[in-house]
KOLDO-628647 format. One record per residue (C-alpha): residue number from 1; residue in three letters; x, y, z. Coordinates in Angstrom, 1 decimal, decimal comma, padded with zeros to 4 digits. Last residue first. Example, Ala and Ser with C-alpha at 12.3 -4.5 7.8 and 13.67 -1.06 7.14 Angstrom:
<sites>
@i = 2 | aa = ser | X = 013,7 | Y = -001,1 | Z = 007,1
@i = 1 | aa = ala | X = 012,3 | Y = -004,5 | Z = 007,8
</sites>
This chain:
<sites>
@i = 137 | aa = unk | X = 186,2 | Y = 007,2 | Z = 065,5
@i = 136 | aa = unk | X = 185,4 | Y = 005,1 | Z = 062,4
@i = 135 | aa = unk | X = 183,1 | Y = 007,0 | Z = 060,2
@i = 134 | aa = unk | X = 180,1 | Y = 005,5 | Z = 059,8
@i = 133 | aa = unk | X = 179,4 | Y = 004,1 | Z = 056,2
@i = 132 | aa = unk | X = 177,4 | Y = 005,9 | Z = 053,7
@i = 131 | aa = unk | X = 173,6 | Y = 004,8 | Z = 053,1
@i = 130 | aa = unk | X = 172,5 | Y = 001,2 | Z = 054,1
@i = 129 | aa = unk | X = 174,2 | Y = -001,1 | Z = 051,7
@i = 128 | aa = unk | X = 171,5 | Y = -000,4 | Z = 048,7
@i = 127 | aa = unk | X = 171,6 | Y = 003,0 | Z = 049,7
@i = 126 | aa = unk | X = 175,6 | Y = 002,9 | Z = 048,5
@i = 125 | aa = unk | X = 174,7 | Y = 001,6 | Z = 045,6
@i = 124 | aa = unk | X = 172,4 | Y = 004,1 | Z = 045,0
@i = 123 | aa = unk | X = 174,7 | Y = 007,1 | Z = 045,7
@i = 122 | aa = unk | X = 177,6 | Y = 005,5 | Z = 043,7
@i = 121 | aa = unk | X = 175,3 | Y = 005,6 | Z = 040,6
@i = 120 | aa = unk | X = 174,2 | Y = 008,8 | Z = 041,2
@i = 119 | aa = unk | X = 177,8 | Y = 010,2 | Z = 041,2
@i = 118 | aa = unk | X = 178,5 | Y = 008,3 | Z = 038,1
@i = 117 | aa = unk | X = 175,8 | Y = 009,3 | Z = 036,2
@i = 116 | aa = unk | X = 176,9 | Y = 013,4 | Z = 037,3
@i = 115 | aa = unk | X = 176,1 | Y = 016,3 | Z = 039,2
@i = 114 | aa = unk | X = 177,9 | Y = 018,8 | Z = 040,3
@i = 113 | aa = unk | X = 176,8 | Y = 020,1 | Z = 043,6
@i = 112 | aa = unk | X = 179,9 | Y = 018,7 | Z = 046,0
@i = 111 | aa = unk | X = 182,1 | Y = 020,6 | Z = 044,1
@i = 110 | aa = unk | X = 180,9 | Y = 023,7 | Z = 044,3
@i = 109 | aa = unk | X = 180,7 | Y = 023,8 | Z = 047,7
@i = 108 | aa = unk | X = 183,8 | Y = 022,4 | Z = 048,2
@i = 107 | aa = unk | X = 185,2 | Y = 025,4 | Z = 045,6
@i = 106 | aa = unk | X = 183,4 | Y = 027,7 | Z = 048,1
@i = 105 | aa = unk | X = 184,5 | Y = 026,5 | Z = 051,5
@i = 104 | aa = unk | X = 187,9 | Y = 026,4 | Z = 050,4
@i = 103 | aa = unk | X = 188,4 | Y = 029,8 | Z = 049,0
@i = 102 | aa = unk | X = 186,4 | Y = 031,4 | Z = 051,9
@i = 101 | aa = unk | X = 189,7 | Y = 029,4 | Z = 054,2
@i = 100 | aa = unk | X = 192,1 | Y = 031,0 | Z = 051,5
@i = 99 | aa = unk | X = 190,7 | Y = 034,8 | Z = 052,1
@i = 98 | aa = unk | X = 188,6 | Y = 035,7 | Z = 048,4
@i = 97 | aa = unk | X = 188,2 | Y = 035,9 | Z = 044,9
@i = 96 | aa = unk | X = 191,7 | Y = 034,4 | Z = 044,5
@i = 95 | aa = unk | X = 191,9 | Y = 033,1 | Z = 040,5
@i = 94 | aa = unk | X = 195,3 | Y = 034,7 | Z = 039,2
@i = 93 | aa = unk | X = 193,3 | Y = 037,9 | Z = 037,3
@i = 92 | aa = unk | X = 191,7 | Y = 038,3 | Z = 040,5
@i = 91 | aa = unk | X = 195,3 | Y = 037,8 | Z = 042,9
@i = 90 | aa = unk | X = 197,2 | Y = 040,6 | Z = 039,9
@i = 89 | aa = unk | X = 194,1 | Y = 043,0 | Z = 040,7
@i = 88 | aa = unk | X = 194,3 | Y = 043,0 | Z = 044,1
@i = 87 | aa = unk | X = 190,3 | Y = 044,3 | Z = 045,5
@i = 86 | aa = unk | X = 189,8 | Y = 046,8 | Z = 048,1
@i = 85 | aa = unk | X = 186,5 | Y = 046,5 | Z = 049,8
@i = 84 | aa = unk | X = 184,6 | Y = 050,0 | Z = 051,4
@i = 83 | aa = unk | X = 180,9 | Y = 049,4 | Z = 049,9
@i = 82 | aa = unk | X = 180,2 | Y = 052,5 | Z = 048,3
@i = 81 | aa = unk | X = 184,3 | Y = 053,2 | Z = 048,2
@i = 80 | aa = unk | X = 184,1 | Y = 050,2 | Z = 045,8
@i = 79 | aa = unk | X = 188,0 | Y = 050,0 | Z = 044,8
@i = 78 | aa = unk | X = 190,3 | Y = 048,4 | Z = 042,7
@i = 77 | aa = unk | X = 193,7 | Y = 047,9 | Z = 043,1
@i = 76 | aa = unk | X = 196,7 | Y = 047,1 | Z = 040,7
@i = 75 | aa = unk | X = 195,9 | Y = 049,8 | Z = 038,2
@i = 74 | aa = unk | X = 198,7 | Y = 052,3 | Z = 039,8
@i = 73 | aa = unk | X = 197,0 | Y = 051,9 | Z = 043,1
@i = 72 | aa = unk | X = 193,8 | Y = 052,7 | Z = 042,3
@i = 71 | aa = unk | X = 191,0 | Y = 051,9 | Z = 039,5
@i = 70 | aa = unk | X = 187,6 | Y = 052,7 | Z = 040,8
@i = 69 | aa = unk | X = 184,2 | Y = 050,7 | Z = 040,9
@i = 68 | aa = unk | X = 180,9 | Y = 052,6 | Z = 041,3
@i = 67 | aa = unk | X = 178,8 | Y = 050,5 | Z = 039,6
@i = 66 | aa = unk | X = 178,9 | Y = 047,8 | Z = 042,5
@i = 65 | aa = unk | X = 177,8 | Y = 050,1 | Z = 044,6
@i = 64 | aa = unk | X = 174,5 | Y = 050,9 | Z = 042,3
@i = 63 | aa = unk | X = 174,2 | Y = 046,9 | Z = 041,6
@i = 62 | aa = unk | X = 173,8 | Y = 046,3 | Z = 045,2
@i = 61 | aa = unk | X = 176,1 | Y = 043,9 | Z = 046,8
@i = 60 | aa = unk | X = 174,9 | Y = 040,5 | Z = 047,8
@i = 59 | aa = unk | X = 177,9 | Y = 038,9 | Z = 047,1
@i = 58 | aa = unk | X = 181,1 | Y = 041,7 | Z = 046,5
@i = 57 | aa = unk | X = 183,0 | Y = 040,6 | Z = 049,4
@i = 56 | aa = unk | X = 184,0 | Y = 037,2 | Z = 048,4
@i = 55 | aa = unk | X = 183,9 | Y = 037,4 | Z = 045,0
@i = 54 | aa = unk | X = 182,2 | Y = 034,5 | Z = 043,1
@i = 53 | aa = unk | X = 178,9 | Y = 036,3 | Z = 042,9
@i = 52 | aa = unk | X = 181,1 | Y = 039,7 | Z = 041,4
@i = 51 | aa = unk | X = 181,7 | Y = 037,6 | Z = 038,1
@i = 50 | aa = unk | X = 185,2 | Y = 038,1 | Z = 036,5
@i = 49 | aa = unk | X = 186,1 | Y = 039,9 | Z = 033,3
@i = 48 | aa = unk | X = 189,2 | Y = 040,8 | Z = 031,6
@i = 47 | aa = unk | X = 190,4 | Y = 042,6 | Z = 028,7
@i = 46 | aa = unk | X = 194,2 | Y = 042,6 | Z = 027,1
@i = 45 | aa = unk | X = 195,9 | Y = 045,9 | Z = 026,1
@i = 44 | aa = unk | X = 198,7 | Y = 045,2 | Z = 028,0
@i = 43 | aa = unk | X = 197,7 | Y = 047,6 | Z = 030,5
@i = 42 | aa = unk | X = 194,4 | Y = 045,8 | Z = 031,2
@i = 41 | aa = unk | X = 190,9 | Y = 047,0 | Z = 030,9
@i = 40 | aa = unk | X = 188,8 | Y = 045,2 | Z = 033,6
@i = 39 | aa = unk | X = 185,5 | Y = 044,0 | Z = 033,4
@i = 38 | aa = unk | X = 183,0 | Y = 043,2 | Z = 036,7
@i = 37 | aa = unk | X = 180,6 | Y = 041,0 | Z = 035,7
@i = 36 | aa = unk | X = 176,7 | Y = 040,3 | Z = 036,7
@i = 35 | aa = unk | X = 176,1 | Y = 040,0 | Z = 032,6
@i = 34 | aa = unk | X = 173,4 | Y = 042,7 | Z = 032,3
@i = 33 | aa = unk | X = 174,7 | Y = 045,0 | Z = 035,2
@i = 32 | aa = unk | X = 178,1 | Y = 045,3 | Z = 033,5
@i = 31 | aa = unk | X = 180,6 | Y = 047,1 | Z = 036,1
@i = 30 | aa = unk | X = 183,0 | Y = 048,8 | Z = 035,3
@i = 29 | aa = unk | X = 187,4 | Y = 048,9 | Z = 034,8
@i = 28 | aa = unk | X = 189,8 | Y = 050,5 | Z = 033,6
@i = 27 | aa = unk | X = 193,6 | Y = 051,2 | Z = 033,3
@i = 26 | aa = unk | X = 194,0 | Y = 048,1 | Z = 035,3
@i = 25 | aa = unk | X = 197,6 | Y = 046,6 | Z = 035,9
@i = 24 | aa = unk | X = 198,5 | Y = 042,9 | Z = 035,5
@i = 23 | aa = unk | X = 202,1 | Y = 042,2 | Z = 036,8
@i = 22 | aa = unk | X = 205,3 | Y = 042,3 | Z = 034,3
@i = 21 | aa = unk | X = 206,5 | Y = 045,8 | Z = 034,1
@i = 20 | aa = unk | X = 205,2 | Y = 047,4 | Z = 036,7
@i = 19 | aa = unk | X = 206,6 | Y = 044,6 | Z = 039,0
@i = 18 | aa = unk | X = 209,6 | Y = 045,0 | Z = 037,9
@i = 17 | aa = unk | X = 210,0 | Y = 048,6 | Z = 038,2
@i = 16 | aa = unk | X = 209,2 | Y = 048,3 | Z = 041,6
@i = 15 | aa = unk | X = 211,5 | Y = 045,1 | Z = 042,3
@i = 14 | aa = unk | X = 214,4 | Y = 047,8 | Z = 040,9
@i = 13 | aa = unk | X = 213,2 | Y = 050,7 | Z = 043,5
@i = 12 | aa = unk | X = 213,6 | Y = 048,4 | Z = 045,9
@i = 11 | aa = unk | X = 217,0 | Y = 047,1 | Z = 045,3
@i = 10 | aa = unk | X = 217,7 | Y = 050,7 | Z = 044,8
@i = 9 | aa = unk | X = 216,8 | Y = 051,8 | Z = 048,0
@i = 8 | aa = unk | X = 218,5 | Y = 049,0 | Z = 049,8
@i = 7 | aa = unk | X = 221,5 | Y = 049,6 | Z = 047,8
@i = 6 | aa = unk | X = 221,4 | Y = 053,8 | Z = 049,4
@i = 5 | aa = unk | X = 220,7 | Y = 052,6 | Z = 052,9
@i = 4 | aa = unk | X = 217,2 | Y = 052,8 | Z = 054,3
@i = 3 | aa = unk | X = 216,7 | Y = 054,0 | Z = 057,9
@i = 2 | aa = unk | X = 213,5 | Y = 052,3 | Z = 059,3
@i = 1 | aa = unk | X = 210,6 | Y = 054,4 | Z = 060,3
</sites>
């Protein structure tokens, strides 16, 4: 382990502090089987819930695992130990329900089912030509 000097130390313990005092901390959290969310109880008093289907590694979890949710870490994990994932609370609360290439899969996917007049519009005009052009190589 690396030898820490007495300014490194408190540099550190200063970010600490900070970081307490300004990041989104838990001091609850469960899981609502009727709604398909997972709702956190922050620090600051506010409440927050997210969906466990837009979570990477809580799709296709059982509702009995995902009942079993802790608060870690100070309130800035949360844990299934039924299903063994470890969960940032400050990256949820930010939008990041998963690794950044998931992330990107998922919103395309998204994406590319909305619906809308315009979309259909495009689509038939482009059948009328032939279908979508081939990309050029």
């Amino acid at each position: 382990m690396a030898d820490f000097d007495e300014r490194q130390f408190d540099a550190a313990e200063a970010r600490g502090r900070a970081i307490l005092e300004t990041e989104p901390r838990a001091v609850a959290a469960r899981y609502d089987a009727e709604t398909g969310r997972v709702v956190l109880d922050l620090a600051n008093g506010c409440t927050y819930a997210f969906p466990t289907v837009l979570v990477e590694d809580l799709q296709g979890a059982a509702t009995e695992a995902l009942a079993s949710v802790e608060v870690d870490g100070l309130g800035f994990n949360l844990h299934w130990p039924d299903l063994d994932v470890d969960l940032y609370v400050p990256a949820l609360i930010a939008g990041v329900f998963g690794t950044k290439a998931w992330m990107t899969r998922e919103l395309a996917r998204r994406a590319g089912q909305v619906t809308s007049e315009a979309k259909a519009a495009a689509a038939r005009a482009n059948g009328t030509k032939g279908g979508r052009p081939r990309r050029a190589v």
